[in-house]
C-alpha positions in Angstrom: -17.0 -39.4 -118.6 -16.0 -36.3 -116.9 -18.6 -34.1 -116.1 -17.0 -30.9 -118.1 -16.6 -33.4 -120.7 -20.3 -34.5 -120.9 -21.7 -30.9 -120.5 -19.1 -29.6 -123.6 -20.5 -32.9 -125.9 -24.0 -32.2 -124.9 -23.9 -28.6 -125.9 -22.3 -29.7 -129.0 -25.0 -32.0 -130.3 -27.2 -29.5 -129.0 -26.5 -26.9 -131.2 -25.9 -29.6 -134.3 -29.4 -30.3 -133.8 -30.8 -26.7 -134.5 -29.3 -27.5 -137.8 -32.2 -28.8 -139.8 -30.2 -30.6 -143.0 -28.1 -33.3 -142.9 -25.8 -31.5 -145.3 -25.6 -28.6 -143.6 -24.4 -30.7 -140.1 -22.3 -32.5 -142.5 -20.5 -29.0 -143.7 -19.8 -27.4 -140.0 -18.8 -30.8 -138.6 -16.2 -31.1 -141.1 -15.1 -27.3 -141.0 -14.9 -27.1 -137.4 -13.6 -30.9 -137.2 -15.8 -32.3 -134.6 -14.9 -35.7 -135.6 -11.3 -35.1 -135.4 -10.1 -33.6 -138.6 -10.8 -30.3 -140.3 -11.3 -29.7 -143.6 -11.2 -26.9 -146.3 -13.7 -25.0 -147.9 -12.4 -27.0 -150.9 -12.1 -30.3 -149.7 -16.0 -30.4 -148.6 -17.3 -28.7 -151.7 -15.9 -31.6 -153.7 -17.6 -34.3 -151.3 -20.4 -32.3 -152.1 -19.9 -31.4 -155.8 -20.6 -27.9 -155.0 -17.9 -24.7 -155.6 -15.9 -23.4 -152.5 -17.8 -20.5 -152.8 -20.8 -21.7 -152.3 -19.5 -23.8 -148.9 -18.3 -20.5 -147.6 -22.0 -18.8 -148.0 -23.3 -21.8 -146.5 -20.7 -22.2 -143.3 -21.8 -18.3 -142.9 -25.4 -18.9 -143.2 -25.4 -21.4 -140.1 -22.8 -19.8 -137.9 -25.5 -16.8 -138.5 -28.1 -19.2 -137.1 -26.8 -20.6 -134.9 -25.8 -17.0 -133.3 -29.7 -16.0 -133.1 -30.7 -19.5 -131.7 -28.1 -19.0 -129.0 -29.2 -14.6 -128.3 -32.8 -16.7 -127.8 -31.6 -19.2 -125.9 -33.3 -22.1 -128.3 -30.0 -24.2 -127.3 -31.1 -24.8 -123.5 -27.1 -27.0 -123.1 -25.3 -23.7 -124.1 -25.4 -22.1 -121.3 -24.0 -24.6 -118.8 -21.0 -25.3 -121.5 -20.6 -21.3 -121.6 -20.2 -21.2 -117.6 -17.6 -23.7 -117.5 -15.2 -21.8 -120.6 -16.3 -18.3 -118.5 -14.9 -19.9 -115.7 -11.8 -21.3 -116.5 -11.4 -18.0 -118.9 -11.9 -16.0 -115.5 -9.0 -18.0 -114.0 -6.8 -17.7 -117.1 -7.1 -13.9 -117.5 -10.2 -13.3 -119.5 -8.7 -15.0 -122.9 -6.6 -18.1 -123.8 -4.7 -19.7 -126.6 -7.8 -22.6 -127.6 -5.0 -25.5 -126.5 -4.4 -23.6 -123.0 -8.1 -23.3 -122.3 -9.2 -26.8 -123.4 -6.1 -28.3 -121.8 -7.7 -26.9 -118.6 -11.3 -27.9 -119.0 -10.3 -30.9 -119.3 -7.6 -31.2 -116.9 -5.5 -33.0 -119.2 -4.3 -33.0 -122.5 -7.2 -32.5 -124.7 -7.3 -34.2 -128.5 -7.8 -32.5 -131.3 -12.0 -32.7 -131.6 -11.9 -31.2 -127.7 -10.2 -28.1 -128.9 -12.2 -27.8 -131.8 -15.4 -28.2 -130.3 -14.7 -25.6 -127.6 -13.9 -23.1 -130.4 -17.3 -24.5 -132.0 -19.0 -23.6 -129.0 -17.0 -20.1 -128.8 -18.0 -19.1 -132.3 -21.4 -18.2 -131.6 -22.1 -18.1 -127.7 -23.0 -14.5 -127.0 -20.7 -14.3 -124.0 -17.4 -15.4 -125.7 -15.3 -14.3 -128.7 -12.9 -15.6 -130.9 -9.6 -15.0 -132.4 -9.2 -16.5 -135.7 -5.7 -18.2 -136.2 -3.4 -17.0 -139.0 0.2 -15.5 -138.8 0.2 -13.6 -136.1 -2.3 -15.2 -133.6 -3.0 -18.3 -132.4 -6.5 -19.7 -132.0 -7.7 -17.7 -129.3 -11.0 -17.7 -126.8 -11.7 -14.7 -124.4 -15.1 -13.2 -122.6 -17.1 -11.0 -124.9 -17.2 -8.7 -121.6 -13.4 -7.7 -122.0 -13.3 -7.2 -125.5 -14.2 -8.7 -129.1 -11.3 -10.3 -131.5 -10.6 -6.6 -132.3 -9.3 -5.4 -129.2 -7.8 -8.2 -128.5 -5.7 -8.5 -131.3 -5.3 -4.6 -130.3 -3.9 -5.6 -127.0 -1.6 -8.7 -128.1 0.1 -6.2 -130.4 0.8 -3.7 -127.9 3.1 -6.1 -126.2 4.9 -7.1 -129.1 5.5 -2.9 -130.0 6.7 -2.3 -126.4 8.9 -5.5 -126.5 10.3 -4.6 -129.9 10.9 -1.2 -128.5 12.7 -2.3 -125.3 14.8 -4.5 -127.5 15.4 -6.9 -124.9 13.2 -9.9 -123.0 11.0 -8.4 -120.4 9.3 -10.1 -117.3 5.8 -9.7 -117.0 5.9 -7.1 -113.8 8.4 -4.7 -115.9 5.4 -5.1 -118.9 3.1 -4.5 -116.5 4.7 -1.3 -115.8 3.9 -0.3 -119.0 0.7 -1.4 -119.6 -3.0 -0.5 -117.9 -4.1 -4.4 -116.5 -5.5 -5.4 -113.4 -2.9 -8.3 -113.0 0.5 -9.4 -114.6 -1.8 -12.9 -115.5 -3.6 -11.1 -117.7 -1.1 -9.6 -119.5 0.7 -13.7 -119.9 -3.0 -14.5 -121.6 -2.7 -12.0 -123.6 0.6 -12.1 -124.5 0.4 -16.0 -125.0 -2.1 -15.7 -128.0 0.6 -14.2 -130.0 3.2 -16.4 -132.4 5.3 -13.6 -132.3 6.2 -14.0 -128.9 7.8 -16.5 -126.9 8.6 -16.6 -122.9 11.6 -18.6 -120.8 12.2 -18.7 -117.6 10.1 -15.9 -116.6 10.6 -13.5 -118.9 9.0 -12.7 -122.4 10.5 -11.5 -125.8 10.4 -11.6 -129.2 10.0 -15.3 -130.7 12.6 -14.7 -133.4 15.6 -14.2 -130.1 17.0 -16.8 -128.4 17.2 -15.6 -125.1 13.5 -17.0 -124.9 13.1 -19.4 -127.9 16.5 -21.2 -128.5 16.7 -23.6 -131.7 19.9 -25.0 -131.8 22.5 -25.9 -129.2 24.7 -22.7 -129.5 21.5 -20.7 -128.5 20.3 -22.9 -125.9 24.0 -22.7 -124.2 23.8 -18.9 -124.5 20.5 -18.9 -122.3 22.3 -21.4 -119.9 24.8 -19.1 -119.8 22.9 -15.9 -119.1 20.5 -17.6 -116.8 23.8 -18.7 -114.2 25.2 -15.3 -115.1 28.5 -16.7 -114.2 31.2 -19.2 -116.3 30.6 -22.8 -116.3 32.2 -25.7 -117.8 31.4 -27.3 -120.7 30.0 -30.8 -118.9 28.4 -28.9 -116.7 26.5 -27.1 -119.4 25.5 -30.0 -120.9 23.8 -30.8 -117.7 22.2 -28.2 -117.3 20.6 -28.4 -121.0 19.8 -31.9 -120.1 17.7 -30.6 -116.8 16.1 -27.3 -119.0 13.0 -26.8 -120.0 13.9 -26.6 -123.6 11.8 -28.7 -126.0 14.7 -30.4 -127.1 17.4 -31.0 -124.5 19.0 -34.5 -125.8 22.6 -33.3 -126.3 25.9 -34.7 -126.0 28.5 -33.5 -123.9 31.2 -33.6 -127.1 28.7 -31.4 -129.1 28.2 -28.9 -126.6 32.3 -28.2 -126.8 32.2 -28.5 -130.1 29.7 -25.4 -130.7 31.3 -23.6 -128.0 34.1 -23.5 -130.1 32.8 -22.2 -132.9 30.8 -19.3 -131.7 32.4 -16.1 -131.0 30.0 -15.4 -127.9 31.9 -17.7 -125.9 35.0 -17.3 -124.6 37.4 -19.7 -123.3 38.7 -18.7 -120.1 39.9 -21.8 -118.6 40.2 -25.8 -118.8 37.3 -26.3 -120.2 35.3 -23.0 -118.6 33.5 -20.9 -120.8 31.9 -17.1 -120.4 30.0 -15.0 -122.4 31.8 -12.4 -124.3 29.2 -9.9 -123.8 30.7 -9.9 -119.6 34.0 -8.7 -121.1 36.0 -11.5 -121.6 38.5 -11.9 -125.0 40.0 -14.4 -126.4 43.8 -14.6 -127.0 46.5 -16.4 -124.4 47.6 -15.6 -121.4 50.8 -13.3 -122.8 48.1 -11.8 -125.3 46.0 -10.7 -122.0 48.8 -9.6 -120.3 50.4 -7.3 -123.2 46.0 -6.0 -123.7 46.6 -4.5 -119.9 49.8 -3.1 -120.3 48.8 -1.5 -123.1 46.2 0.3 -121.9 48.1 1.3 -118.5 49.8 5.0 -119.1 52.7 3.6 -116.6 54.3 0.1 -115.7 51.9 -2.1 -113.2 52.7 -4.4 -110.2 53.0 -8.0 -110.5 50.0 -8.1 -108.2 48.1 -5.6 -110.5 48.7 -7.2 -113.4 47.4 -11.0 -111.8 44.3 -9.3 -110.4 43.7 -7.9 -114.2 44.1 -11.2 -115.5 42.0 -13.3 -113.2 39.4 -11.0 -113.7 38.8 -12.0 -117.3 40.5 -16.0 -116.8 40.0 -18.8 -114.4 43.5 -19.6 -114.4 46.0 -20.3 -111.4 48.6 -17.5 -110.4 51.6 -19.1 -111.4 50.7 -19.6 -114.7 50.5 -15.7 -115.2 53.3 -15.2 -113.5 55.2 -17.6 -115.5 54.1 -15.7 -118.8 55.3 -12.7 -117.5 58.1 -14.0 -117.3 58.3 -13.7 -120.9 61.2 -11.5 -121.5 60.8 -10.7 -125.5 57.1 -9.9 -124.8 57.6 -7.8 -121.1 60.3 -5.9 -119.7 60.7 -5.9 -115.6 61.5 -1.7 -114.8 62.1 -2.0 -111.3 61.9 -4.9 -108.3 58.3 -5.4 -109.3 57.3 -3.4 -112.1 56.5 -4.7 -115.5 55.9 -3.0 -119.0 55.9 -4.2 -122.3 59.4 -4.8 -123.6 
């Protein structure tokens, strides 16, 4: 066994052991789920055939124990177990989602039990502190030193204000701008504790955009899209997807044309090219383009204006514009080579 892994397990049935009553082991074992699954308040009182209520005072009652055994060092495998989450903590900037941390203890991926007896351990070590999960927060672990669940919680939702403020995905040195911490890591462990965040590609927004947590395909060809910062075609998008990051990348190269199609944030701009609409580009045909710029011009416009207008919002060849100019119930020719609308 690795040796993390036998100094975690040791301090574990260390600290069972200060627990004098079977049932009482039996409670926190199952409400922490230190043999794999947790359970609720509810589900253990009826093993039992004692109220919820009463669980509840009972889980409180330990945890309290347990705290004071651990301020008088009556748990003599704590402390090693607490070095190796303050060191790996320390590495991580001072806190961590529980799956980041025990992912990295153990240098793998850790099960279930692993993550929960870490957060066992974290509950009443005097040197660490926990964030309780709910809607907002993941489980989280950081170093009593640097702050209890409070400020933490504190600090995780300064980020999302600022982010929310700056309506738009931020890296982590542009946040660090705005915030007072030692190191742009620090601010990704803090940040990373919150489930209303999400990060891609280097930069961190709200979870609810997808710029930095795309759902579906149309989203995740929008971030493709804004990531090259320049049009691409539709197979090539697909390949792309299919090299991402994105939890789900299986896509086919028919249904990536098929939702460019449908969304108005893409814009068809040649054989099989797409842009975002958000650089400029329009829909409509060639003629429709070409009658857009004249009518905006105060006076007729070259032939060569007019092509460099049009190439600048379509990857098409020159001919073809010029043949649509050509158009005589749509544009009138003024002079040797000027054009307005007819």
């Amino acid at each position: 066994m690795d040796q993390n892994a036998e100094i975690l397990k040791k301090a574990i049935s260390g600290s069972l052991e200060i627990i004098e009553q079977d049932r009482e082991k039996e409670i926190i074992s199952r409400r922490f789920g230190l043999n794999g699954t947790k359970e609720t308040l509810e589900q253990i009182g009826e093993m039992l055939s004692i109220t919820r209520e009463r669980v509840r005072q009972l889980e409180k009652a330990i945890l309290i124990r347990l705290q004071i055994s651990a301020e008088e060092n009556q748990i003599p495998e704590l402390a090693a177990a607490e070095k190796i989450l303050i060191r790996n903590l320390t590495e991580t900037g001072r806190v961590a989602r529980l799956s980041d941390l025990a992912d990295k203890v153990y240098g793998r991926k850790a099960t279930a039990s692993e993550k929960t007896g870490i957060y066992f351990i974290a509950t009443f070590a005097k040197n660490l502190t926990i964030v309780e999960e709910n809607d907002k927060y993941h489980a989280a672990i950081g170093i009593t030193e640097y702050g209890d669940s409070k400020v933490i919680r504190a600090r995780v939702d300064e980020i999302v204000k600022i982010l929310k403020e700056n309506k738009a995905p931020m890296t982590l040195d542009e946040l660090d701008n705005k915030l007072d911490y030692e190191h742009p890591d620090h601010i990704k462990a803090v940040a990373s504790i919150s489930k209303l965040l999400a990060s891609l590609n280097g930069l961190w927004g709200l979870a609810k955009w997808p710029s930095v947590n795309p759902k579906n395909i149309r989203d995740k060809i929008f971030v493709i899209l804004e990531m090259k910062k320049e049009p691409m075609h539709f197979s090539d998008i697909a390949k792309e997807i299919k090299e991402s990051s994105f939890k789900r990348k299986n896509v086919t190269i028919q249904a990536i044309h098929n939702e460019l199609i449908k969304d108005s944030r893409f814009v068809l701009i040649g054989r099989g090219i797409y842009a975002l609409s958000s650089w400029g580009y329009k829909k409509g045909t060639i003629s429709e383009i070409i009658r857009s710029i004249l009518e905006k011009s105060d006076e007729p416009m070259t032939r060569e204006e007019i092509v460099k207008q049009v190439l600048k919002v379509r990857k098409v060849k020159e001919t073809t514009i010029l043949l649509n100019l050509q158009n005589k119930k749509l544009f009138k020719k003024v002079d040797k080579n000027l054009f307005t609308l007819a």
